[in-house]
C-alpha positions in Angstrom: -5.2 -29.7 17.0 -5.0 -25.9 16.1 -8.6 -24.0 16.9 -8.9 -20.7 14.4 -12.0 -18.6 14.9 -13.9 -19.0 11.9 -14.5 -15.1 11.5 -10.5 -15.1 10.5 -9.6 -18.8 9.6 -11.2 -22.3 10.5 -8.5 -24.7 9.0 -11.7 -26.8 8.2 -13.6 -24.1 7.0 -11.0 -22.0 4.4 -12.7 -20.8 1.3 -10.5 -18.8 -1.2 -11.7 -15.9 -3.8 -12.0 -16.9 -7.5 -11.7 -20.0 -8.9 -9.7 -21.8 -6.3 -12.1 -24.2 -4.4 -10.9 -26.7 -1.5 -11.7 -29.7 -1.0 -12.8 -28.8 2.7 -14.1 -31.5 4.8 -11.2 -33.9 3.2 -8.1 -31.5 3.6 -9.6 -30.6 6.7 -9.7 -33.8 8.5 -6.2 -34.6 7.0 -5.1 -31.8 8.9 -6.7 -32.8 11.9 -5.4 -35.9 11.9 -1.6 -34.6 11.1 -1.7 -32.3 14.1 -3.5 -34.3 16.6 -0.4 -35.2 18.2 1.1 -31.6 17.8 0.9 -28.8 21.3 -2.5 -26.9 21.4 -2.7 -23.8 20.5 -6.5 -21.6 20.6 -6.6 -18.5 18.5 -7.0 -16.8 15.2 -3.9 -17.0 12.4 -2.5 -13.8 13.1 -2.1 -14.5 16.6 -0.4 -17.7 16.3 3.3 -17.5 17.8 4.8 -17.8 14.3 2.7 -14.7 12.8 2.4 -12.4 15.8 1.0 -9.8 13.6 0.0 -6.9 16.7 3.0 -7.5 17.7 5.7 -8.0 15.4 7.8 -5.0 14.4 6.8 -4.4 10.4 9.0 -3.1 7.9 7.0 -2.4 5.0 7.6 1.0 3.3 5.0 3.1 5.3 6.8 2.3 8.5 10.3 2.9 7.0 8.9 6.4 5.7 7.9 7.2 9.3 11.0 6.1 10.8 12.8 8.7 8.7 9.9 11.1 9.6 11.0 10.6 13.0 14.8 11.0 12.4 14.3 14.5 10.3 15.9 12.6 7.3 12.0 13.0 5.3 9.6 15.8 5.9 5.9 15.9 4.5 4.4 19.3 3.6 0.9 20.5 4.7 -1.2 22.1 1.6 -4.3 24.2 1.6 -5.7 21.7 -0.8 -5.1 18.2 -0.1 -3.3 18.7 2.8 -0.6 16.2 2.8 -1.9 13.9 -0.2 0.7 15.3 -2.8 3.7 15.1 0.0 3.0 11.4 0.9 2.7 10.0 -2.5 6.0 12.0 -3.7 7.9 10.5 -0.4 6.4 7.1 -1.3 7.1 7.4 -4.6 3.5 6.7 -5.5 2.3 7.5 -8.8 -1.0 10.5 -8.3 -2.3 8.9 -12.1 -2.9 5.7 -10.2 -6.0 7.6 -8.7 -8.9 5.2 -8.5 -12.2 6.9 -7.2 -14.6 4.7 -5.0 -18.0 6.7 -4.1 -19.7 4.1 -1.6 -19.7 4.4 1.8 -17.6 1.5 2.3 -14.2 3.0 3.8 -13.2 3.9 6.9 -14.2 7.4 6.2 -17.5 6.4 5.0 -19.3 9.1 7.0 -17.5 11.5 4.5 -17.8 9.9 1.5 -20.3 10.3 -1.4 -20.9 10.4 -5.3 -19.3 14.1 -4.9 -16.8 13.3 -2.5 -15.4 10.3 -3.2 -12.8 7.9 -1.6 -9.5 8.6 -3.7 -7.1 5.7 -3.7 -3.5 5.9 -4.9 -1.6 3.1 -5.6 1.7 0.8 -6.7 2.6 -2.6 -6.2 2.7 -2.9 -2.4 0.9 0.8 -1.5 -2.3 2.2 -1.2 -3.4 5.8 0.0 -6.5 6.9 0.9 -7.9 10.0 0.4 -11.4 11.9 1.3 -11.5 15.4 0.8 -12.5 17.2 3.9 -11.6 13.9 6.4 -10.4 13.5 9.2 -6.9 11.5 8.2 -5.3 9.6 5.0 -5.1 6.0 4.7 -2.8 4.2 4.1 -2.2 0.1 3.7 1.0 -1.0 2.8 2.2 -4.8 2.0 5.1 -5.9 4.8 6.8 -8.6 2.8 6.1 -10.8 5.7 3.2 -9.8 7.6 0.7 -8.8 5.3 -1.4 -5.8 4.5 -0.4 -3.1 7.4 -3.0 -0.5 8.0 -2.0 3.1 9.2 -3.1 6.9 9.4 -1.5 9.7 8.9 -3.7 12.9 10.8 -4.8 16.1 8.2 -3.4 18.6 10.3 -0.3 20.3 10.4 2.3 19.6 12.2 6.3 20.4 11.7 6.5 16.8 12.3 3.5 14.5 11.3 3.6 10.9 12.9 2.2 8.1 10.6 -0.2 6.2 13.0 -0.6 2.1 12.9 -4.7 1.2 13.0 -6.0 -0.7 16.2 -9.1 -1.9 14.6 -8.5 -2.5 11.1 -8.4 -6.4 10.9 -12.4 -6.3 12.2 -13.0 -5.6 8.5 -9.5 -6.1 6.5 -9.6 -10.1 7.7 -12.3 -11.9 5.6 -13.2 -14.7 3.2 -12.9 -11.6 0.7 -8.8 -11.2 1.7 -8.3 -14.9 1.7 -8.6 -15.1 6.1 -5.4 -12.9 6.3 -5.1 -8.8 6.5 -5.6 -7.4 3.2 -7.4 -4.8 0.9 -10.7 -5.4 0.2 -11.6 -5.1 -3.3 -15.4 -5.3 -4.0 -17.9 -4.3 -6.5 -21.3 -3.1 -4.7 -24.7 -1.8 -5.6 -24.5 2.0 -4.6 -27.6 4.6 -3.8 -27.7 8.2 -5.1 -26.0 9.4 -1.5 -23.2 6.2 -2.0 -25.3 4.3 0.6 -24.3 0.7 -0.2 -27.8 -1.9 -1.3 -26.4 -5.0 0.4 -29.7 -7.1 -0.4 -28.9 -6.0 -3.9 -25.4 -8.6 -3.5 -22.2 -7.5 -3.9 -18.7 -9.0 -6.2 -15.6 -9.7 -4.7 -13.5 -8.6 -7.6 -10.3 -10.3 -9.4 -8.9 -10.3 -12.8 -11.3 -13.7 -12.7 -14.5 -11.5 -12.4 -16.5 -10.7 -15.5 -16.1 -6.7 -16.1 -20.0 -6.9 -15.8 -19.7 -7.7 -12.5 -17.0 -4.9 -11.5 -16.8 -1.3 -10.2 -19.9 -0.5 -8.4 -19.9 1.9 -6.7 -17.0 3.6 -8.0 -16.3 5.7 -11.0 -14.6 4.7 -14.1 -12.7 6.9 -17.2 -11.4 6.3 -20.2 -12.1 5.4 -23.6 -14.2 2.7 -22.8 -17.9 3.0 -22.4 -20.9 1.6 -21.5 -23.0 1.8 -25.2 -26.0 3.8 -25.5 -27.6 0.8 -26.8 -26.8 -2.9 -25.5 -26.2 -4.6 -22.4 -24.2 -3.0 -19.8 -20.6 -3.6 -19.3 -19.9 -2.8 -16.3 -21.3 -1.4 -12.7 -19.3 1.7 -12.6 -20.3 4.5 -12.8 -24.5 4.3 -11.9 -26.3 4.5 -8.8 -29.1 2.4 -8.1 -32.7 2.8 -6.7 -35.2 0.6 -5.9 -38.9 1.9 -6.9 -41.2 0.7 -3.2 -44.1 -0.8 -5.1 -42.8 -3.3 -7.4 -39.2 -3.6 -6.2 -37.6 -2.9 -9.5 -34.5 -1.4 -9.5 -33.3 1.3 -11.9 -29.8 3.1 -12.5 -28.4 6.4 -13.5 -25.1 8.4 -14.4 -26.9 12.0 -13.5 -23.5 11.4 -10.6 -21.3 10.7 -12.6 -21.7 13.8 -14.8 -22.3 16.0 -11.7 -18.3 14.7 -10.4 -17.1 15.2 -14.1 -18.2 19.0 -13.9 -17.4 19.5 -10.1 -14.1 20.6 -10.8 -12.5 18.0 -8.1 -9.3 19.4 -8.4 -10.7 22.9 -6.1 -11.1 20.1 -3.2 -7.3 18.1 -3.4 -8.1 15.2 -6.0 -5.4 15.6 -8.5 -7.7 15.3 -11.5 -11.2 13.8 -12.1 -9.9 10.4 -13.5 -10.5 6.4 -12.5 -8.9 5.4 -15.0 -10.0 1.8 -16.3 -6.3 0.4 -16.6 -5.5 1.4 -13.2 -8.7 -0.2 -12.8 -7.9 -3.5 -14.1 -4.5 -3.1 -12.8 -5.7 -3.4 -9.2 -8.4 -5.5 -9.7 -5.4 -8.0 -10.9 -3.0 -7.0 -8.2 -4.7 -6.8 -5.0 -6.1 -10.6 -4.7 -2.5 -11.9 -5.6 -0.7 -10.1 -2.6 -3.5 -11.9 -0.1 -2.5 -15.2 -1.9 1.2 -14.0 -1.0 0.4 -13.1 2.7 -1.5 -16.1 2.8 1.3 -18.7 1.3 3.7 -17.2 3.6 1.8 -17.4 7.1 0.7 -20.9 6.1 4.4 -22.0 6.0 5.7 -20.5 8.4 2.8 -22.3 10.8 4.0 -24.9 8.9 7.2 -25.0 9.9 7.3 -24.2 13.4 4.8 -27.7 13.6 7.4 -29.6 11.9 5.3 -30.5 8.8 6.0 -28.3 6.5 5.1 -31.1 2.9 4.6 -28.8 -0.1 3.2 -32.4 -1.7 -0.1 -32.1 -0.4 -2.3 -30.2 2.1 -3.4 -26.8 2.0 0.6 -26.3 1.2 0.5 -27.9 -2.2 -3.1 -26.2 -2.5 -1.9 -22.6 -2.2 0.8 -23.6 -3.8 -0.9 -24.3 -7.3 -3.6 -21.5 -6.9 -0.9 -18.7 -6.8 1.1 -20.3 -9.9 -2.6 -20.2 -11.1 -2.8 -17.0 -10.6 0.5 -15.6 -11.4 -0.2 -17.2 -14.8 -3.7 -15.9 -15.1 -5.3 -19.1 -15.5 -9.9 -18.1 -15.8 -8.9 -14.2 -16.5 -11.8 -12.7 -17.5 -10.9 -11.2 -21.1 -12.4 -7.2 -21.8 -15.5 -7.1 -24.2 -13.5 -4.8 -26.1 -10.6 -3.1 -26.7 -9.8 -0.3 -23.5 -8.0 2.7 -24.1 -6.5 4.0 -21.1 -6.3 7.9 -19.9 -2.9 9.6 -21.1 -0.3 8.8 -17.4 -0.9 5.8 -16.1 0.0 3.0 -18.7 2.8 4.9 -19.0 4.3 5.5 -15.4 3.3 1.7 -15.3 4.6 0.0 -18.1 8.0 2.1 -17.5 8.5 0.4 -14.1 10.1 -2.3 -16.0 12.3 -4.7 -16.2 12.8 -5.3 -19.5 14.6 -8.0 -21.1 17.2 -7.3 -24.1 14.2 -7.1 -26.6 12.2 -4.5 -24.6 9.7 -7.1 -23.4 8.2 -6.6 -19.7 5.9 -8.9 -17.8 4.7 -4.9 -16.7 3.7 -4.4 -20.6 -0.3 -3.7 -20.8 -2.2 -5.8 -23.7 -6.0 -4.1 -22.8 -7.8 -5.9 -25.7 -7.6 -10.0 -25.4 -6.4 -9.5 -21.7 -4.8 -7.7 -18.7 -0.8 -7.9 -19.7 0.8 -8.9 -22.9 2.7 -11.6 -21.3 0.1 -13.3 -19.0 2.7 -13.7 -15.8 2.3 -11.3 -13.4 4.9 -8.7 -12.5 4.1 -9.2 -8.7 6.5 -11.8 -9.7 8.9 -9.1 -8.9 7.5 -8.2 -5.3 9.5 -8.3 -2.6 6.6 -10.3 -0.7 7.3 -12.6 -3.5 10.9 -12.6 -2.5 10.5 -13.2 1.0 8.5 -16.2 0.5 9.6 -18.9 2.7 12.7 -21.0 0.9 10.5 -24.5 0.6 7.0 -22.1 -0.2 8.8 -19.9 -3.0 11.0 -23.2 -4.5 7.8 -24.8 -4.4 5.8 -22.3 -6.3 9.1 -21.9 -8.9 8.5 -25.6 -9.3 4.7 -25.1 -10.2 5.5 -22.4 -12.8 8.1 -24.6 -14.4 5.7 -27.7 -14.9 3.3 -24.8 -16.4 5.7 -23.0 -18.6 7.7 -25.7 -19.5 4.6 -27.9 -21.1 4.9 -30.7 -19.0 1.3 -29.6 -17.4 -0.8 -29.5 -20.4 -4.1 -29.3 -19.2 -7.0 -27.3 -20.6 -7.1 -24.1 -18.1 -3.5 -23.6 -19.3 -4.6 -23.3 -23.3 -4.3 -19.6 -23.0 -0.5 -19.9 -23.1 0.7 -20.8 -26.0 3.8 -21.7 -27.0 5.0 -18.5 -27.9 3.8 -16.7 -25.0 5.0 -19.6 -22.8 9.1 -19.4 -24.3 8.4 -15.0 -24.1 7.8 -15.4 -20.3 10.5 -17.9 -19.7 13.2 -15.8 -21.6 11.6 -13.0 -19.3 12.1 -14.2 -16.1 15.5 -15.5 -17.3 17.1 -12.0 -18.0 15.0 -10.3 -14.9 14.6 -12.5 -12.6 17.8 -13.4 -10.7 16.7 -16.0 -8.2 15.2 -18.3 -10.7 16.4 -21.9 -9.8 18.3 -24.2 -12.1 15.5 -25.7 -13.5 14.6 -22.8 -15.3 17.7 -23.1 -16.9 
């Protein structure tokens, strides 16, 4: 029997984000009972012999960058303003429009973070950066394709050649219930005060593309053409700080921050512009739950498969199996209340990212009114964490999103694809998608 500590994974004890919920005390004693003849092994997931995560070399696209730091081939540029911010998102080819602006004290950096210095985050589909004006470093997480979330620093000094630092400490907060148990980003929407002091008896969201848009974005700002109406419920939690009055423990909010940022002129201090834009918004909110269901897929069968068990058929296998075809297919996404209308940049660098079919369709094409994409199967389809997947985990998922697509699986949850929208994604993935197996054909 294999013991996890239950701060980073109990096998009896795994609860996963959204709307996937375990059978726990079944699956778990099935497990038990499948590995009590198996060698012992005591520790957390990342430290079992097939993961080796501290110790493993990575080769996700920060760690390549820094390699060619090393070897002269890539130099990064120290501004006034910024100081390396513009240089490491042109060498990672991040887009600056994908700016997303968190004002809680929840980072790293926390110490230096507020309503009118907020957390900057930059990102694409396995990148994010981090940047505080004033703080000490940038931060940066990228996806290895095999072992997960990777957290590093990257010092705001200069230096004719800057060294890209891996994090020592990051998994005491990056390995949660909130990242599905393995390293990943934490995404969560929190109750803020006017310094960016998070309220935790106030609760908190994890966020998905499940969440209601009530429940997202506290503590962080939000821009575009969608607002929250002068008169009518709220619709979302961006935006506002919160107070609690000491006599009768109501709480109140107000945008007097978010004005004050709007007229701070941000861009004196490094932030490329004053914009958190609500696609990029949604966009993450969508992306970063679906690369800890990848992380987590592929560490479960590669365990797996060093036990000599690897069944897809049943087990937490088959169970992570169906949540990320679930999820690829955005099966519960919470719909906008009303149409959004995105800042000018970054529905534009995004869409373009392709690929495109013959017709000009894109599983990267952004519908913003009814729901996230226009073809509801996600382009992390594309990812080369999706890629890497394990042969029996990926043909196994492949299998899933066949039985969806195809009809065969008819159930309720999968009304939302109609179809139409069920024969647009499977010409889709047949022109774009080269590893698709026979089936599909």
């Amino acid at each position: 029997m294999y013991h996890y500590g239950m701060r980073r994974l109990g096998w009896a004890a795994v609860v996963l984000a959204g709307a996937l919920a375990f059978d726990i005390e079944a699956s778990g004693n099935a497990r038990r009972e499948q590995r009590s003849k198996e060698p012992s092994f005591v520790g957390v997931l990342d430290e079992h012999p097939a993961i080796e995560y501290a110790s493993r070399p990575t080769d996700d696209r920060v760690s390549r960058l820094n390699r060619a730091i090393a070897e002269g081939t890539v130099s990064l540029t120290f501004q006034e303003r910024g100081g390396y911010l513009r240089s490491i998102l042109n060498a990672l080819n991040v887009p600056a429009e994908s700016q997303l602006l968190v004002f809680s004290k929840t980072g790293v950096q926390g110490a230096f973070t507020s309503p009118r210095n907020p957390r900057a985050l930059f990102f694409d589909d396995s990148v994010v950066v981090g940047y505080v004006a004033g703080a000490r470093f940038l931060e940066l997480a990228a996806h290895d394709p095999e072992q997960g979330v990777v957290f590093y620093t990257l010092d705001q000094v200069a230096s004719s050649k800057p060294q890209i630092s891996r994090g020592k400490s990051c998994l005491s907060c990056h390995v949660s219930s909130s990242t599905l148990e393995v390293p990943g980003v934490i995404n969560r929407s929190v109750f803020a005060a006017a310094d960016g002091s998070v309220m935790p008896r106030l609760g908190s969201f994890i966020v998905t593309h499940r969440t209601p848009l009530l429940e997202r974005w506290g503590g962080m700002y939000v821009t575009g053409n969608y607002t929250t109406p002068f008169y009518g419920r709220i619709e979302h939690m961006g935006n506002v700080t919160t107070a609690v009055h000491d006599a009768s423990e109501a709480a109140s909010s107000s945008n007097e921050v978010f004005i004050d940022w709007l007229n701070s002129a941000p861009e004196t201090r490094g932030y490329p512009a004053p914009d958190s834009d609500i696609a990029a918004l949604m966009v993450f909110d969508h992306q970063m739950h679906a690369i800890n269901l990848l992380t987590r897929l592929n560490w479960e069968s590669r365990v797996a498969v060093s036990e000599g068990h690897h069944d897809f058929r049943g087990g937490i296998l088959r169970e992570l199996t169906d949540e990320l075809a679930d999820y690829l297919l955005f099966v519960g996404e919470a719909p906008p209340p009303a149409r959004l209308t995105p800042r000018a940049g970054f529905a534009e660098r995004f869409t373009a990212a392709g690929p495109e079919d013959h017709r000009g369709r894109s599983l990267r094409e952004l519908n913003l009114e009814t729901r996230l994409l226009q073809y509801p199967c996600s382009y992390m389809i594309y990812a080369e964490a999706f890629d890497k997947l394990p042969p029996g985990a990926k043909n196994a998922v492949y299998q899933r999103l066949w039985e969806i697509l195809s009809g065969k699986d008819a159930r309720k949850k999968y009304a939302h694809l109609t179809a139409d929208t069920r024969r647009a994604i499977i010409d889709i993935l047949h022109e774009t998608k080269g590893d698709l197996p026979d089936s599909f054909r």
